[in-house]
N, C-alpha and C positions, 0 to 999 in steps of 0.2 A: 444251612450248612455253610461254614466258612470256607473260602477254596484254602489251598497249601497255596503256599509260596513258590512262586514259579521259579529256577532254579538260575543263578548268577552264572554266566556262562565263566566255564573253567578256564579261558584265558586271562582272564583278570585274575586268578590265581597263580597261574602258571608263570605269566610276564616278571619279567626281571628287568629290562629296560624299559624305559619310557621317555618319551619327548613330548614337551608341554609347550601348546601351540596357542598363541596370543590371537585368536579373531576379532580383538581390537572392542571399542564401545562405539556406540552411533555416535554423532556430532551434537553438541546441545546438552551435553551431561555434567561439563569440565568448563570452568571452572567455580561454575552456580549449575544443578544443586548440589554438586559434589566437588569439595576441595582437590584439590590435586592434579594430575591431569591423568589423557587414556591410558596410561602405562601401569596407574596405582593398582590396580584388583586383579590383573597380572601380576605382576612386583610381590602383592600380598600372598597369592595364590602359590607362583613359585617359591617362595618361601617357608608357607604351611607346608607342601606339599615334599620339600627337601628334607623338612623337620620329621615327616613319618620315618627314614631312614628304609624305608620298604623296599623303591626301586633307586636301580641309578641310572638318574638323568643325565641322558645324551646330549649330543651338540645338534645332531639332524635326524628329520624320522628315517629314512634309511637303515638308521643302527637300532631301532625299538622295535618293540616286541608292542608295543601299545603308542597310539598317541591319546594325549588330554588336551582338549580344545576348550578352549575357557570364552566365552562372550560374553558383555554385558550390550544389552538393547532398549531402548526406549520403544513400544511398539508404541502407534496412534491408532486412538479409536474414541470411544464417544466420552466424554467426561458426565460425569455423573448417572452411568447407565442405569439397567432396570434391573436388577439383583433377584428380582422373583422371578425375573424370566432366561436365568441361567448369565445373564452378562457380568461383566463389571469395566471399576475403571482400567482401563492398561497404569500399570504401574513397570517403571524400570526394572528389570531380571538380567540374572545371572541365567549364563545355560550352561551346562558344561556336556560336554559330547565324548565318551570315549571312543574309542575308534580300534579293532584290529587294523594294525600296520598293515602284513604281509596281504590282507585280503580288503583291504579297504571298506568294511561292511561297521556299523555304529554297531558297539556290543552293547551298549548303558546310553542314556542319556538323562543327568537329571538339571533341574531346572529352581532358582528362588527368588524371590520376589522381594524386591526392594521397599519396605512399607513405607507411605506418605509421610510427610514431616512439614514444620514450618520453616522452621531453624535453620542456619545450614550448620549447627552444631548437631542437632537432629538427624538430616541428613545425613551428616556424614557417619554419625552411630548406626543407623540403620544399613547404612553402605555395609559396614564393616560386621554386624551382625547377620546377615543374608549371607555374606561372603563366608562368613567363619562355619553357617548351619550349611553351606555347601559343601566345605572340606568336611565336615564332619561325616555328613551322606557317603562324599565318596573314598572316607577313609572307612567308615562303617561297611559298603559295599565289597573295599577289597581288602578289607581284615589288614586293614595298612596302621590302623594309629598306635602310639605307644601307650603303654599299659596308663590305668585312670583316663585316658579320654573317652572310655565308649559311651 
């Protein structure tokens, strides 16, 4: 038996403001294997994310009804792990964390994974593909994107 789908809490419906908070990328990302510097996947994020036209973004959480917390991380851990026994490689991720404002409790959290590359043309595609399947999750989640994106 398949379970149901556990149900999206109704403040991610309700919210009408939001404030999108930069938790920055680890050190070691910028500017090999990724062009740019730590500001880029912020920069890109708030900008998918203005383009929903869904909520309107604040100046401080204070004034939101939600915050969206954005990180990117390089975790360490073993390189070339044992994949049959549940591990892998740490690969760079996106996390995005939403947050009730007024109560400070995480309502969502979803998370993408940066796939390896040799290039840093490569990498940089993949940067921006993990980025793009993240906005789409969490415009999918709060029934945010405009029509043809679902």
């Amino acid at each position: 038996m398949v379970p149901t789908a556990a149900p999206v809490p109704q403040a991610l419906m309700r919210a009408k403001k939001i404030f999108l908070s930069n938790a920055g990328a680890d050190s070691g990302l910028f500017p090999h294997p990724f062009s740019g510097d730590p500001d880029r996947a912020f920069n890109q994020f708030y900008a998918d994310v203005v383009s929903w036209g869904r909520y309107q973004v604040v100046a401080t959480p204070a004034e939101a009804d939600l915050v969206f917390e954005l990180q990117l991380s390089a975790p360490s851990g073993p390189s070339n792990a044992d994949k049959s026994k549940g591990a892998s490689d740490p690969l760079p991720m996106f996390r995005l964390v939403i947050y009730d404002r007024p109560t400070h409790y995480i309502l969502w959290a979803l998370t993408e994974s940066v796939a390896p590359a040799e290039k840093q043309k490569a990498h940089d595609h993949n940067f921006d593909e993990a980025l793009a399947s993240l906005v789409l999750d969490a415009g999918r989640l709060t029934k945010s994107l405009p029509g043809g994106m679902h």
